[in-house]
mmCIF file of the C-alpha atoms, coordinates in Angstrom:
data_MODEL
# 
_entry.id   MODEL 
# 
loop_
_atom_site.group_PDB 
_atom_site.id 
_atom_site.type_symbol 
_atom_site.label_atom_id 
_atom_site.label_alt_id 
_atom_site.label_comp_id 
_atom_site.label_asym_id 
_atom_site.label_entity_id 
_atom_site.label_seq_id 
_atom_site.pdbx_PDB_ins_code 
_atom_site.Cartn_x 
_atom_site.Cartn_y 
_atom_site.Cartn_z 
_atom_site.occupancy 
_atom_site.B_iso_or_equiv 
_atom_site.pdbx_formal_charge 
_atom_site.auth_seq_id 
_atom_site.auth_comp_id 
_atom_site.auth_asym_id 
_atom_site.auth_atom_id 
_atom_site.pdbx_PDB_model_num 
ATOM 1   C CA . UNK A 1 1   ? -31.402 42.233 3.490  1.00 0.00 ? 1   UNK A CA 1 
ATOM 2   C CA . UNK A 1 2   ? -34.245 40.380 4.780  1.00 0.00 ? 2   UNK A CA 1 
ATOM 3   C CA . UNK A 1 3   ? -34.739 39.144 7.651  1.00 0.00 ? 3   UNK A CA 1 
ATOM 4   C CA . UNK A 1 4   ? -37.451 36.613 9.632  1.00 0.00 ? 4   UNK A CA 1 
ATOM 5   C CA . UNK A 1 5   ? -38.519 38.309 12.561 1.00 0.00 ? 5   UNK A CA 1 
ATOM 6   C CA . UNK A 1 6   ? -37.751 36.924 15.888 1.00 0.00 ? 6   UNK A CA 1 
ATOM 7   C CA . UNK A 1 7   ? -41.302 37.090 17.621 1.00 0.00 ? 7   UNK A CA 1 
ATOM 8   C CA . UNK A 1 8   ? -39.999 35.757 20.919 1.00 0.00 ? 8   UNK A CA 1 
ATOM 9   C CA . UNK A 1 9   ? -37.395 37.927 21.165 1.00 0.00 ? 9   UNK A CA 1 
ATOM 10  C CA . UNK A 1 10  ? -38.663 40.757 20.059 1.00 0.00 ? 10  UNK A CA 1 
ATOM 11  C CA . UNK A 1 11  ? -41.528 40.174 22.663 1.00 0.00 ? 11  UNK A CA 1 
ATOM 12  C CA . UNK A 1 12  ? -39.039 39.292 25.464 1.00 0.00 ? 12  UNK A CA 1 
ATOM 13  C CA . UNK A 1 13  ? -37.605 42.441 24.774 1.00 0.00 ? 13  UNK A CA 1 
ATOM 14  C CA . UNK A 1 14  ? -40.840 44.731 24.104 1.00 0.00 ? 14  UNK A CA 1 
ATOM 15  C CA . UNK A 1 15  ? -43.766 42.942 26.582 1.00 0.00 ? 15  UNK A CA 1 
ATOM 16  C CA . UNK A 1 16  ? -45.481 46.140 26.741 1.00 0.00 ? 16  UNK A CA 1 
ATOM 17  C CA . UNK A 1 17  ? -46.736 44.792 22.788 1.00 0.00 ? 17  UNK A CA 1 
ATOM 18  C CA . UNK A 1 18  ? -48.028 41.714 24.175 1.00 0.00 ? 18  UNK A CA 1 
ATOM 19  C CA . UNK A 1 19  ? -51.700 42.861 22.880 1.00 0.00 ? 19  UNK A CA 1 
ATOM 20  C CA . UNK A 1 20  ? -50.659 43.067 19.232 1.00 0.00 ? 20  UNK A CA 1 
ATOM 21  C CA . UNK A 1 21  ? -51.300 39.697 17.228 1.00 0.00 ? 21  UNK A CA 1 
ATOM 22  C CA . UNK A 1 22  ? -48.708 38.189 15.401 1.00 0.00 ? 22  UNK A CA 1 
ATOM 23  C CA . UNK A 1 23  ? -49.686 38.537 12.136 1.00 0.00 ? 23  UNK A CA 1 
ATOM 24  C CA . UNK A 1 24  ? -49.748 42.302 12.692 1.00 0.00 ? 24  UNK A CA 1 
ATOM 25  C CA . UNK A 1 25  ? -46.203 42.405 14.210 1.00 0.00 ? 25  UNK A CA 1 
ATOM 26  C CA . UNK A 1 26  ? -45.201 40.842 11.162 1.00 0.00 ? 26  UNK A CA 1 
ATOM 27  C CA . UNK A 1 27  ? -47.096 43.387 9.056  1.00 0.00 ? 27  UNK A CA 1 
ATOM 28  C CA . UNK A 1 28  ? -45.193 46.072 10.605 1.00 0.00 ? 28  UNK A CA 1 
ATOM 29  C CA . UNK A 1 29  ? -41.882 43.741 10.545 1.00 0.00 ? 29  UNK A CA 1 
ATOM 30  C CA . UNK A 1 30  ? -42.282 44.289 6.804  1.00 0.00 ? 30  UNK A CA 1 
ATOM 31  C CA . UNK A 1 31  ? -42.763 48.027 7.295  1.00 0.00 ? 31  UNK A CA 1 
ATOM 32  C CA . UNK A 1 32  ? -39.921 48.756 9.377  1.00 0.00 ? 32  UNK A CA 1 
ATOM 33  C CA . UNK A 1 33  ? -37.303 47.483 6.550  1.00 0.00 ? 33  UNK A CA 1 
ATOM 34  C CA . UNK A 1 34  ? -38.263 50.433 4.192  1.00 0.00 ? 34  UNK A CA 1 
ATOM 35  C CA . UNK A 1 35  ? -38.354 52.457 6.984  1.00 0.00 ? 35  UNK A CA 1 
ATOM 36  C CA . UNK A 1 36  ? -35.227 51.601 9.040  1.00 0.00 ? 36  UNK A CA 1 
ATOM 37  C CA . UNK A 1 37  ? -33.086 51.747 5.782  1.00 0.00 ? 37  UNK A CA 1 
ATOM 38  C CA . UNK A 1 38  ? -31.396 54.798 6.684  1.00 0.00 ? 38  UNK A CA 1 
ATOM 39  C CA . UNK A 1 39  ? -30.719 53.860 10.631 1.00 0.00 ? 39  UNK A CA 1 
ATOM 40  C CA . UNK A 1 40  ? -29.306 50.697 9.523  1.00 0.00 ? 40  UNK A CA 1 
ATOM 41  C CA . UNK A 1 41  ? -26.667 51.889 7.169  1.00 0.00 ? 41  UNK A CA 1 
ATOM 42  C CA . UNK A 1 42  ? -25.567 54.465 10.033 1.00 0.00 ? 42  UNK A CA 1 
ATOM 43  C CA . UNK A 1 43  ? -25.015 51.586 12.694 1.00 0.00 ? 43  UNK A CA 1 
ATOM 44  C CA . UNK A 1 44  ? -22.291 48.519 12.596 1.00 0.00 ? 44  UNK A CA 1 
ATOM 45  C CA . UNK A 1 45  ? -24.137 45.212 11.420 1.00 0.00 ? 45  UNK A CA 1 
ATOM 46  C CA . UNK A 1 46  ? -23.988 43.951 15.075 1.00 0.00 ? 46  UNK A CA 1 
ATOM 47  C CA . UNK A 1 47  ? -26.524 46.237 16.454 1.00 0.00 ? 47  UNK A CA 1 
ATOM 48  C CA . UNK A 1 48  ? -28.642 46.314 13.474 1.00 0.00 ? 48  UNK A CA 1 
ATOM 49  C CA . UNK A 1 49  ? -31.411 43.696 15.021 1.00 0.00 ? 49  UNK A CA 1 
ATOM 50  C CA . UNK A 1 50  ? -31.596 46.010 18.002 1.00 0.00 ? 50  UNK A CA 1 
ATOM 51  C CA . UNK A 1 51  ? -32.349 49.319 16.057 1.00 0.00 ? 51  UNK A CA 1 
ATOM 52  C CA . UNK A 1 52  ? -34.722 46.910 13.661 1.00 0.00 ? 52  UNK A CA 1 
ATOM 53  C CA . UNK A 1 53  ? -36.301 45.987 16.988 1.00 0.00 ? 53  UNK A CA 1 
ATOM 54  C CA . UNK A 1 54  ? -36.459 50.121 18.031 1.00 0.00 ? 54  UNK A CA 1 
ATOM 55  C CA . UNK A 1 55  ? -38.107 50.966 14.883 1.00 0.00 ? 55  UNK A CA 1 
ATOM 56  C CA . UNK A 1 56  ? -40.763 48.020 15.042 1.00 0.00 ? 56  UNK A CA 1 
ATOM 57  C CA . UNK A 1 57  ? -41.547 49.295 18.580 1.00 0.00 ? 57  UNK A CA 1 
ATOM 58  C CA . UNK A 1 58  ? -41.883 52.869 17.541 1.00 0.00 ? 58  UNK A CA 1 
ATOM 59  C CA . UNK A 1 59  ? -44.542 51.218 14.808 1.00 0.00 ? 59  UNK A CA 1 
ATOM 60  C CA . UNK A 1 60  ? -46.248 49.403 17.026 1.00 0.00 ? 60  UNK A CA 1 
ATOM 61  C CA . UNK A 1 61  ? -46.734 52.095 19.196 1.00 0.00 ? 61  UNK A CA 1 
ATOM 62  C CA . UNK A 1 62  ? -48.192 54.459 16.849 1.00 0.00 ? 62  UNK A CA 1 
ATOM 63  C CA . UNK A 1 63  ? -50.207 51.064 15.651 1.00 0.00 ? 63  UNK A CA 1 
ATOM 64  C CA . UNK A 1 64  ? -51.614 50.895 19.742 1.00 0.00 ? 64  UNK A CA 1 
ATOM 65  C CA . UNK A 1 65  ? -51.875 55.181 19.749 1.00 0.00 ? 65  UNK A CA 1 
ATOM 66  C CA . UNK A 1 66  ? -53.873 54.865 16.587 1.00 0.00 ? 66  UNK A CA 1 
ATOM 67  C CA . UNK A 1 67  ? -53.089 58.968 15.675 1.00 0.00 ? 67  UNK A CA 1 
ATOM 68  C CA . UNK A 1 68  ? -50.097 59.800 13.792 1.00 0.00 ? 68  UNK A CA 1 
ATOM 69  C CA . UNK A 1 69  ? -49.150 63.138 14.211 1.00 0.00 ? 69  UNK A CA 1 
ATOM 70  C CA . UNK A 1 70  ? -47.661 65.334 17.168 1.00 0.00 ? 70  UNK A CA 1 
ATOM 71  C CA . UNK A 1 71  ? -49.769 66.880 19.684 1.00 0.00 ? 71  UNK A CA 1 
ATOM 72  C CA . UNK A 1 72  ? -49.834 70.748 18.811 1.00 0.00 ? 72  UNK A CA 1 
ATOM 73  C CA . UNK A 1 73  ? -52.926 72.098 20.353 1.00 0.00 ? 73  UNK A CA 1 
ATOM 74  C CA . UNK A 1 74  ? -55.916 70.969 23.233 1.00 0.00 ? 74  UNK A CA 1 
ATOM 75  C CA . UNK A 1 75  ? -58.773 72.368 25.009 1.00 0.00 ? 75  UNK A CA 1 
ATOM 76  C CA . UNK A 1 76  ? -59.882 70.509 27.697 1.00 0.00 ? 76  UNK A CA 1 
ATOM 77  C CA . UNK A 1 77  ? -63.995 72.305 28.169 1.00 0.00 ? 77  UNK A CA 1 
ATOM 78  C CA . UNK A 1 78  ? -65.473 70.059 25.507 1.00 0.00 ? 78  UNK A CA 1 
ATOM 79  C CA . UNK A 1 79  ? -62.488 68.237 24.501 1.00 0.00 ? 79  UNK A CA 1 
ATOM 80  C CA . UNK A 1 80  ? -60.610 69.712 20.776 1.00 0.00 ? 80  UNK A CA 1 
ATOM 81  C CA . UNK A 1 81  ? -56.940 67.932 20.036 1.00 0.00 ? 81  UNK A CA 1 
ATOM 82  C CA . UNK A 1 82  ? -55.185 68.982 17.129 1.00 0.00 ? 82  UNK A CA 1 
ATOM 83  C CA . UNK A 1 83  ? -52.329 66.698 15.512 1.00 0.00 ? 83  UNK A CA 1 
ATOM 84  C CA . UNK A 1 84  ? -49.921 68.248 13.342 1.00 0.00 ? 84  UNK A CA 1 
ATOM 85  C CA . UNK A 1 85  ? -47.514 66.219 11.131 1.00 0.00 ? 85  UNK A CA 1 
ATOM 86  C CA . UNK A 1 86  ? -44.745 68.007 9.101  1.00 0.00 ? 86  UNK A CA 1 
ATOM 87  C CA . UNK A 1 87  ? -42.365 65.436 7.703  1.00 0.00 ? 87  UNK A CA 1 
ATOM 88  C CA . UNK A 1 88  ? -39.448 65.976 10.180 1.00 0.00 ? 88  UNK A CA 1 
ATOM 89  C CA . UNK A 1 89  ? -38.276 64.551 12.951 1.00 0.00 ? 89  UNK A CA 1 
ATOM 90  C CA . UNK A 1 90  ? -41.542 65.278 14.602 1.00 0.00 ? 90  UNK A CA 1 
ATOM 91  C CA . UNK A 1 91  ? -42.903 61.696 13.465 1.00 0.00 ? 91  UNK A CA 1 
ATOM 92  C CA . UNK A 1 92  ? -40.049 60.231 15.089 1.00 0.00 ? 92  UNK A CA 1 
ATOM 93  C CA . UNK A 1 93  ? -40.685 62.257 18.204 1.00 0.00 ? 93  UNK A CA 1 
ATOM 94  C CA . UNK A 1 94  ? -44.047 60.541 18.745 1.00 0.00 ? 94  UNK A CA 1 
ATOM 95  C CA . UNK A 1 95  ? -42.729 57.824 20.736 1.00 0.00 ? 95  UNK A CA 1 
ATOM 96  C CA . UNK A 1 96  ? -39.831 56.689 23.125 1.00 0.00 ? 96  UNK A CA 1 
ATOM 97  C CA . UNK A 1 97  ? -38.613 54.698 21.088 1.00 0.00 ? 97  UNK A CA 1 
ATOM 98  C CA . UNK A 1 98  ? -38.222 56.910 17.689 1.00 0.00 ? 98  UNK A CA 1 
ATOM 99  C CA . UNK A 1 99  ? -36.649 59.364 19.242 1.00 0.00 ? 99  UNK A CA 1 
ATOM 100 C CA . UNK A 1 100 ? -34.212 57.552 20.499 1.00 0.00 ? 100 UNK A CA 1 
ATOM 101 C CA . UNK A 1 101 ? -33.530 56.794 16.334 1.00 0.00 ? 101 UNK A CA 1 
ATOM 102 C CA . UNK A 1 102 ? -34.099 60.724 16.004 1.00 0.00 ? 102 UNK A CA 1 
ATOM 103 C CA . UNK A 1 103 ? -31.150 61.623 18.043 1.00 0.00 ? 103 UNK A CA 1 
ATOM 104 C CA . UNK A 1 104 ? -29.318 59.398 16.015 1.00 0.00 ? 104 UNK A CA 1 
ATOM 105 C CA . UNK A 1 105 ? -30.311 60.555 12.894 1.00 0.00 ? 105 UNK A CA 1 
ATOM 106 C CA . UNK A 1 106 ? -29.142 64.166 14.086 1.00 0.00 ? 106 UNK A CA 1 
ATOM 107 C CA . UNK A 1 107 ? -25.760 63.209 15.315 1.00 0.00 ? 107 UNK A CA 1 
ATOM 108 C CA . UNK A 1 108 ? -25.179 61.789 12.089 1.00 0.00 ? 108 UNK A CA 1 
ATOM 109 C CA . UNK A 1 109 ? -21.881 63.740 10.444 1.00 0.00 ? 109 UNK A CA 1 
ATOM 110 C CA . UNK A 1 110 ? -21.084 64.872 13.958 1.00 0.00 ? 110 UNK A CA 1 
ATOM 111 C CA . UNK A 1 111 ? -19.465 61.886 15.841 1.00 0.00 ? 111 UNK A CA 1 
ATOM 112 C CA . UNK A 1 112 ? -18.980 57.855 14.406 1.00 0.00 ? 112 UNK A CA 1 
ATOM 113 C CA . UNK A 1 113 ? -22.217 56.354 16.182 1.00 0.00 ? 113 UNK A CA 1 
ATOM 114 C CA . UNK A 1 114 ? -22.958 53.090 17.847 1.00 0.00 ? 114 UNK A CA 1 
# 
């Protein structure tokens, strides 16, 4: 399935992306259909723009945070942050809005969702 993505909606919905371009919200548009493949096959086709929509904002997020990787370590005297990324749900984890598809993704098997 592919879909155009609904710029004006999507920043209706998500204002706090105001300061990413266009063309760059349709760069991660793209991205978010290889990624969202697995969220969209749990969830009936109605609601499939909104988690679409929760996966973009996760991406742009991460695009604005410009680190990928969860916070595992600082030091504040001289300033050291170390990042760890494992694979897991962890990457999810990194904003609101993915974890929000991370709960999801663990409830699968355990209850019919959304």
């Amino acid at each position: 399935i592919n879909m155009d993505l609904d710029i004006v909606l999507f920043r209706e919905l998500y204002p706090q992306f105001n300061e990413l371009d266009d063309t760059t919200l349709e760069l991660l548009w793209q991205t978010q259909f290889v990624i969202a493949t697995k969220i969209v096959s749990i969830v009936k086709s109605t609601k499939q723009i909104h988690w679409r929509f929760l996966v973009l904002a996760h991406l742009c997020q991460l695009q604005i945070n410009n680190v990928v990787g969860r916070l595992s370590q600082t030091t504040q005297g001289s300033v050291n942050v170390a990042l760890q990324y494992d694979g897991t749900y962890q990457w999810w984890n990194q904003t609101i809005y993915g974890s929000q598809i991370a709960t999801v993704y663990r409830m699968v098997g355990i209850a019919r969702l959304i």
